[in-house]
C-alpha positions in Angstrom: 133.1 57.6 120.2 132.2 56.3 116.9 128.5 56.8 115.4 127.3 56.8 112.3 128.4 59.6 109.9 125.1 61.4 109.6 125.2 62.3 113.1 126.8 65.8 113.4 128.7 67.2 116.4 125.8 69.8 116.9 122.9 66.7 117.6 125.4 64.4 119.4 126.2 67.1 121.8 122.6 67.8 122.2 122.0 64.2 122.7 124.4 64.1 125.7 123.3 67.1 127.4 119.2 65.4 127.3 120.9 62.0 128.2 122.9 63.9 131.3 125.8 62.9 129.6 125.6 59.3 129.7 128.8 57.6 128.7 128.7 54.1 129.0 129.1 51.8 125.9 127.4 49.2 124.9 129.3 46.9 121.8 127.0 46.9 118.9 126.6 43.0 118.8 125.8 42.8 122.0 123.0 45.3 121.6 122.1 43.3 118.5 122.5 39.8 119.8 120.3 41.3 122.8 117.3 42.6 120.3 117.1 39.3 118.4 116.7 37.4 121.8 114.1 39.2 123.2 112.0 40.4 120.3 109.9 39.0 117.6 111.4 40.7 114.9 109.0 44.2 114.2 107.6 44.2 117.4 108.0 45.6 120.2 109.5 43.3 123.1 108.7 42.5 127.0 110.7 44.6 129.2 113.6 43.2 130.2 116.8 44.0 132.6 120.1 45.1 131.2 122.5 45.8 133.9 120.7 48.6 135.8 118.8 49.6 132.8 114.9 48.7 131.6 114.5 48.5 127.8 112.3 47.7 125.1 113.8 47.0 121.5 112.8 47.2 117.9 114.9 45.2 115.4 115.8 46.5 112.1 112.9 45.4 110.3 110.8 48.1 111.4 110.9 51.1 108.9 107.4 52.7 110.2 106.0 53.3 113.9 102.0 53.3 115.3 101.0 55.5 118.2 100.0 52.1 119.7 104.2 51.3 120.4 104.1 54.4 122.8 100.8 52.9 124.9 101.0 52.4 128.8 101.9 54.1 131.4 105.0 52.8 133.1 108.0 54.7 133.4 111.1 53.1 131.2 113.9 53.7 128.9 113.0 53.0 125.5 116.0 51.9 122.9 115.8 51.5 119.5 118.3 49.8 116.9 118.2 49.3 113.7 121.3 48.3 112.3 124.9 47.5 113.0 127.5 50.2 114.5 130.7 49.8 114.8 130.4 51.0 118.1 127.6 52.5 120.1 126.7 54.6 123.6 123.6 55.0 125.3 123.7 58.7 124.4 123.6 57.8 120.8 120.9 55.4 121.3 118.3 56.9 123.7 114.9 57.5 122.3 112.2 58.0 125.5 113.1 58.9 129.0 110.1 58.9 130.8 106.3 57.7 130.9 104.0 58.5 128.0 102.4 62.0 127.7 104.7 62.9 130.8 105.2 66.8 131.3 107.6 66.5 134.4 111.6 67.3 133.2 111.8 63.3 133.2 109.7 62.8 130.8 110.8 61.8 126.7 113.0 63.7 125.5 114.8 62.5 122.3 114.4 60.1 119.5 117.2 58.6 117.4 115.8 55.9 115.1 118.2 55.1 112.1 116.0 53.4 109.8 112.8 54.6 110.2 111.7 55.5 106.5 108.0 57.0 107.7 107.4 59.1 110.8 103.3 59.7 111.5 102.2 60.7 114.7 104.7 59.4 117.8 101.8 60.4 120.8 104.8 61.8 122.3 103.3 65.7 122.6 104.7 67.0 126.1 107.9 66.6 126.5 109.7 65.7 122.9 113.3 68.1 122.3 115.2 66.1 119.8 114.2 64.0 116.8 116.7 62.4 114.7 115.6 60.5 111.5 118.3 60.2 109.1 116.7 57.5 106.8 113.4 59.4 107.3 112.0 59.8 103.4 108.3 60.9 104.9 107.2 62.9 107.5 103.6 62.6 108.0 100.5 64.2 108.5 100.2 66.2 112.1 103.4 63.9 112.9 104.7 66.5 115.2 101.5 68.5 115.8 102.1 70.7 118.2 105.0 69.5 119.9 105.9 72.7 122.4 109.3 70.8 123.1 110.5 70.2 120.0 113.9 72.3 119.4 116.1 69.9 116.8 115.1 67.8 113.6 117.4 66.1 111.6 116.4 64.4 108.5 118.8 65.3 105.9 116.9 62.3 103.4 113.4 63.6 104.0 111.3 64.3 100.6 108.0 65.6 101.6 106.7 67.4 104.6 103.2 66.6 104.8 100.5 69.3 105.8 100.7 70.0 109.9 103.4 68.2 110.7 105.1 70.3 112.7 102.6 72.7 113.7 102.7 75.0 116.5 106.3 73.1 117.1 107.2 77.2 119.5 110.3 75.9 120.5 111.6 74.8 117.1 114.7 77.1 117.0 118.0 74.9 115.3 118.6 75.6 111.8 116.6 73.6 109.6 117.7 71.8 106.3 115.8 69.5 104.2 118.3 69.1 101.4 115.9 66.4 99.4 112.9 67.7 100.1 110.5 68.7 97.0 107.3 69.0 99.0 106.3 71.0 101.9 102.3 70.7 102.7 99.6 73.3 103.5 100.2 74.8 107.2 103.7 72.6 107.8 105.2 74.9 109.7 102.6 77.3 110.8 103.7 79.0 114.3 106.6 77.9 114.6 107.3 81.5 116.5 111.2 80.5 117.3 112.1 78.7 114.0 114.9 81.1 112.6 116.0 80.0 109.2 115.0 77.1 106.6 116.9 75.5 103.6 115.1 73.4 101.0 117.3 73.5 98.2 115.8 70.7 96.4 112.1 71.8 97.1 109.3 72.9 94.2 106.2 73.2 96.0 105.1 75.3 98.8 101.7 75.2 100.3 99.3 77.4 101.5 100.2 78.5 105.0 103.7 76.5 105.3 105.4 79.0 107.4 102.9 81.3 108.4 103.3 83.0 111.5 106.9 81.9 111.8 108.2 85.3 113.2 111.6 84.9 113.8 112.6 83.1 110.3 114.8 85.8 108.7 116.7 83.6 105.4 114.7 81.2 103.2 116.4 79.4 100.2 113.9 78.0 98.0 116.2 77.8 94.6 114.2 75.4 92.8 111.0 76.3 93.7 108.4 77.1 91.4 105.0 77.7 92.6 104.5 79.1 96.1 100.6 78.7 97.8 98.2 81.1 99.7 99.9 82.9 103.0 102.7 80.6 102.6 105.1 83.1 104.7 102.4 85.4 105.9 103.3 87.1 109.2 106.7 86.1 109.4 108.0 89.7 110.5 111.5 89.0 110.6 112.2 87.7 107.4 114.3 90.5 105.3 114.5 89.3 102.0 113.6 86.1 99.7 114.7 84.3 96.5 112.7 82.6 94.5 114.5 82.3 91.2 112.5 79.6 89.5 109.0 80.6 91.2 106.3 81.6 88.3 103.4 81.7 91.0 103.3 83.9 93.9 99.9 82.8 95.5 97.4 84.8 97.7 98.7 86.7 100.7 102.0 84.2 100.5 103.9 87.5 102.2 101.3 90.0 103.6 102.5 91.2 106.8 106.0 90.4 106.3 106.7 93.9 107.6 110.9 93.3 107.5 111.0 92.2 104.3 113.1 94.4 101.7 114.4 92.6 98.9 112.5 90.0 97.2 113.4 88.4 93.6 111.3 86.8 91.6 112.7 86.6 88.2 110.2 84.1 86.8 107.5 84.7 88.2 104.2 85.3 85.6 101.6 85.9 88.3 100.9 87.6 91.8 98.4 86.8 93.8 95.5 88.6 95.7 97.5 90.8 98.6 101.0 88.9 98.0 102.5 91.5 99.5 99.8 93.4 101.7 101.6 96.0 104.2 105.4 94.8 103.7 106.1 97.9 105.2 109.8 97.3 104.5 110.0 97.1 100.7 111.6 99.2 98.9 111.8 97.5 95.3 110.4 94.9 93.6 111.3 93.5 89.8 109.2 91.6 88.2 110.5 90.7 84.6 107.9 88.6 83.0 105.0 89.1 85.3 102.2 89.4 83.5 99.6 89.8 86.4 99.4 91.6 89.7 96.3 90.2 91.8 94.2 93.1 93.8 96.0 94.6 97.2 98.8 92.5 95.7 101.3 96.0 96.9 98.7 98.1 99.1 100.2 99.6 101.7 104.2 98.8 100.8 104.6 102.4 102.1 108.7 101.8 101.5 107.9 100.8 98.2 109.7 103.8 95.6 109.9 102.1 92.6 108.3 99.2 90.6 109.3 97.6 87.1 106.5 95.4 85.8 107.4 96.0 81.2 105.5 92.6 80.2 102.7 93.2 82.4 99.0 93.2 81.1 96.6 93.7 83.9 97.0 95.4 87.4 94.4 94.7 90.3 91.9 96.3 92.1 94.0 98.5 94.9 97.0 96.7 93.7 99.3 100.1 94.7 97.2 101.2 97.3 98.7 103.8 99.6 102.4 103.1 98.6 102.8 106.2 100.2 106.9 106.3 98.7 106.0 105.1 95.5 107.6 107.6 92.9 107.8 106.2 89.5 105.5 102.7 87.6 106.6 101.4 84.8 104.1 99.5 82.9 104.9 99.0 78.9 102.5 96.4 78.1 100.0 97.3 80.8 96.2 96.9 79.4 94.2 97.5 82.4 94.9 99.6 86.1 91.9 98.3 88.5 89.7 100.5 90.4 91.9 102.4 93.3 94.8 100.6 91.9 97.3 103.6 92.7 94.6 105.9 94.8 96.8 107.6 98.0 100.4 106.9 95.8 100.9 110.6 97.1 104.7 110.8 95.8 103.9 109.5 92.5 104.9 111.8 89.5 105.3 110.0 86.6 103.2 107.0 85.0 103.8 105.5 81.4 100.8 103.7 80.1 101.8 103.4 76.8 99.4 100.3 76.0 96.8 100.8 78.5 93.3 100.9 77.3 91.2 101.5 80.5 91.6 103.2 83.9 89.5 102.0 86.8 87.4 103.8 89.0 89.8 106.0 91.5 92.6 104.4 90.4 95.0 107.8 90.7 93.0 109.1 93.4 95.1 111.4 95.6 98.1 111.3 93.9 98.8 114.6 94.7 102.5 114.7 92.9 101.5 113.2 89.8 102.5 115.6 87.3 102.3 114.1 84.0 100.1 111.6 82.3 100.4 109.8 79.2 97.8 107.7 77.6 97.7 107.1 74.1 95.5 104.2 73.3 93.0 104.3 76.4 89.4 104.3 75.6 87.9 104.3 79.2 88.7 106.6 82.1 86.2 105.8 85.4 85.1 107.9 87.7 87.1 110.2 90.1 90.6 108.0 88.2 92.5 111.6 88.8 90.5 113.1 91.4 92.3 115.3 93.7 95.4 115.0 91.8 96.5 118.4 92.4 99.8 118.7 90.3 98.1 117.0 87.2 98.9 119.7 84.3 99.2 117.5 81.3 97.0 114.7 79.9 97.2 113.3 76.6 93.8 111.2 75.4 93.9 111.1 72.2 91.6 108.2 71.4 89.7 108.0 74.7 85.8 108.1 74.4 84.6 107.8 77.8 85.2 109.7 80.8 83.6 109.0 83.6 82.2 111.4 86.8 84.8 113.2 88.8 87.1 112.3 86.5 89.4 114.7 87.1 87.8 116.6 89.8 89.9 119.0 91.6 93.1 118.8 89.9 93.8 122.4 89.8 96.9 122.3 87.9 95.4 121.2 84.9 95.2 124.1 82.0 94.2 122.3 79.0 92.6 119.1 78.1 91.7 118.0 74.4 89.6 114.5 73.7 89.5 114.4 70.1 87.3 111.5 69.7 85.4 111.3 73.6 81.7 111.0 73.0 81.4 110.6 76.7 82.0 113.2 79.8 80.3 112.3 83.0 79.4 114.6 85.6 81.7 117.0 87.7 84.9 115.7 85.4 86.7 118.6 85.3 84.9 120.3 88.5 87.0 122.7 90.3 89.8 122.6 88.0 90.9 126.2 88.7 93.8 126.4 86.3 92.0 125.0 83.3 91.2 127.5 80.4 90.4 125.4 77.3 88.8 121.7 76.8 88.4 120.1 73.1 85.4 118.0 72.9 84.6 118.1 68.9 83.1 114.7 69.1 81.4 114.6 72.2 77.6 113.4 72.3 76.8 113.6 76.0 78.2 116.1 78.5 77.4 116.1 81.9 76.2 118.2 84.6 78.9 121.0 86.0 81.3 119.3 84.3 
């Protein structure tokens, strides 16, 4: 049987199992001579007989269907052709079996439209499986809004996947390629629960919420893409790891949840969003070459998480780190600022280098109960409680720090001697219950607190 070459084995054979396996042929200039006949060219025509067969036929000026094709309610076959074959069966050609919005099994089942260059909404909800659109350049806003049906889409010409268009589509399971695509809108593929794996080789954009909630996709290849938008892959548990080699944005929550993802590289990234990466439960590593920002909760609660490399990054986030409870070594060259509780509960923590960082949030060490060693020679501001309750804390180096805020260093009872040649401020409590601690160095100081 000869169709035309962009129709692979995989959706002919799924074709012939919707159609029952229909065989019988129909000569393509018979089909044609049969369209011209009966239909004003673009529209839609009566229904006629054919044999044993009902039809309606579009010629092969249409590039772009309305809802109002799919109108009515009786039962028929619907047929579409667009161009010339060599030679053609009714298993290649079926579109509809059924009556609009049917939900019995006879209802429509597959589409095969050659030349179709726009898809929007088909009104076909209940009972669509298979859509074939190998001209297709556009698919459309909400064009396949929650289709429950839907299983197979193949539109290997397709450029941009507008926002909803295959929403909620839970049965989506085939393999999915856009090769040409360089768009995919906000919320494109959002629940698709059964959707495994997705290749956009040509894409560059990502909205927010494309794949959200698509929790069985496992491999995505986004090689060109270079900015990725809020909770764009949020929830998708099964996805292990990622590539994004040109990416330099990593948007809000774009992987929060994930909680099977392990690897991720992102090797031109500059920025990551607000909880990028929120309870990924699974990773273990994350490099970051020339990220120069890490957005609040970006990490908190990567409790796999042992190491991180961040050396041209200038600002850390509020929480950023939080309760990485593996996290063993940071690495932070040109950090400037660590937010408030940006490390607090890192409890395996031991060593931080801070070589360029000139304040410390509020809490921001909290509870790291293993850090052992801190360096920080140009920081000027330490907040309140940064060190609290870090327990194994015996060395600190401040040498041009002038403010230290309450609780400080509360409770760290390893710590035996502290000097802050040029602090002027010490809030209250800051080296409270610091059992171990014999000597402090204050020569500059101009306010000390209470029980400090």
């Amino acid at each position: 049987m000869l169709i035309t070459n962009e129709i692979n084995y995989l959706l002919l054979a799924e074709t012939a199992r919707l159609c029952g396996g229909t065989s019988k042929s129909l000569a393509a200039s018979r089909l044609v001579d049969e369209v011209e006949r009966l239909c004003d060219l673009g529209n839609i025509a009566d229904r006629v007989a054919m044999g044993n067969m009902r039809m309606h036929a579009v010629t092969s000026r249409r590039t772009s269907l309305t809802d109002s094709m799919f109108y009515g309610n009786t039962p028929t076959t619907l047929v579409y052709s667009y161009g010339p074959q060599t030679s053609m069966s009714l298993s290649d050609i079926v579109v509809y079996v059924g009556t609009r919005g049917s939900t019995s099994s006879s209802g429509e089942r597959a589409v095969y439209l050659p030349y179709l260059t726009y898809v929007s909404n088909l009104s076909l909800r209940n009972s669509l499986e298979v859509a074939y659109l190998p001209e297709c350049q556009t698919i459309g806003q909400s064009a396949f809004y929650m289709y429950p049906k839907l299983r197979v889409v193949y539109s290997p010409k397709c450029r941009s996947i507008y926002p909803s268009a295959f929403y909620a589509c839970s049965s989506l399971s085939a393999y999915l390629s856009f090769p040409l695509c360089t768009w995919v809108g906000g919320e494109a593929f959002l629940g698709c629960r059964s959707l495994s794996s997705v290749s956009l080789p040509a894409c560059v954009i990502i909205g927010s919420g494309a794949f959200c909630g698509c929790r069985s996709v496992h491999i995505i290849s986004l090689p060109m893409c270079t900015s990725v938008d809020i909770g764009a892959f949020s929830n998708c548990t099964a996805l292990t790891a990622v590539s994004l080699p040109a990416c330099s944005y990593v948007g809000n929550d774009i992987f929060s949840y994930c909680t099977s993802l392990a690897t991720v590289s992102l090797p031109a990234c500059t920025t990551v969003g607000y909880e990028a990466f929120y309870n990924c439960t699974a990773l273990a590593t994350v490099s970051l070459p020339v990220c120069s920002y890490v957005g609040s909760y970006a990490f908190r609660y990567c409790s796999a998480l042992t190491a991180v490399s961040l050396p041209v990054c200038t600002y850390v986030g509020d929480y950023a780190f939080y309760g990485c409870s593996s996290l063993a070594t940071v690495s932070l060259p040109a950090c400037s600022y660590v937010g408030s509780c940006a490390f607090q509960n890192c409890r395996s923590l031991t060593t931080v280098s801070l070589p360029a960082c000139t304040s410390v949030g509020n809490v921001a060490f909290q509870y790291c109960s293993a850090l052992a060693a801190v360096s920080l020679p140009v920081c000027s501001y330490v907040g309140y409680g940064a060190f609290q309750y870090c327990s194994a804390l015996s060395t600190v180096s401040l040498p041009v720090c002038t403010y230290v805020g309450t609780d400080a260093f509360q409770y760290c009872s390893a710590l035996a001697t502290v000097s802050l040649p040029v602090c002027s401020y010490v809030g209250e409590y800051a080296f409270a219950n610091c059992s171990a601690l014999t000597a402090v160095s204050l020569p500059a100081c101009s306010y000390v607190g209470n029980d400090i």
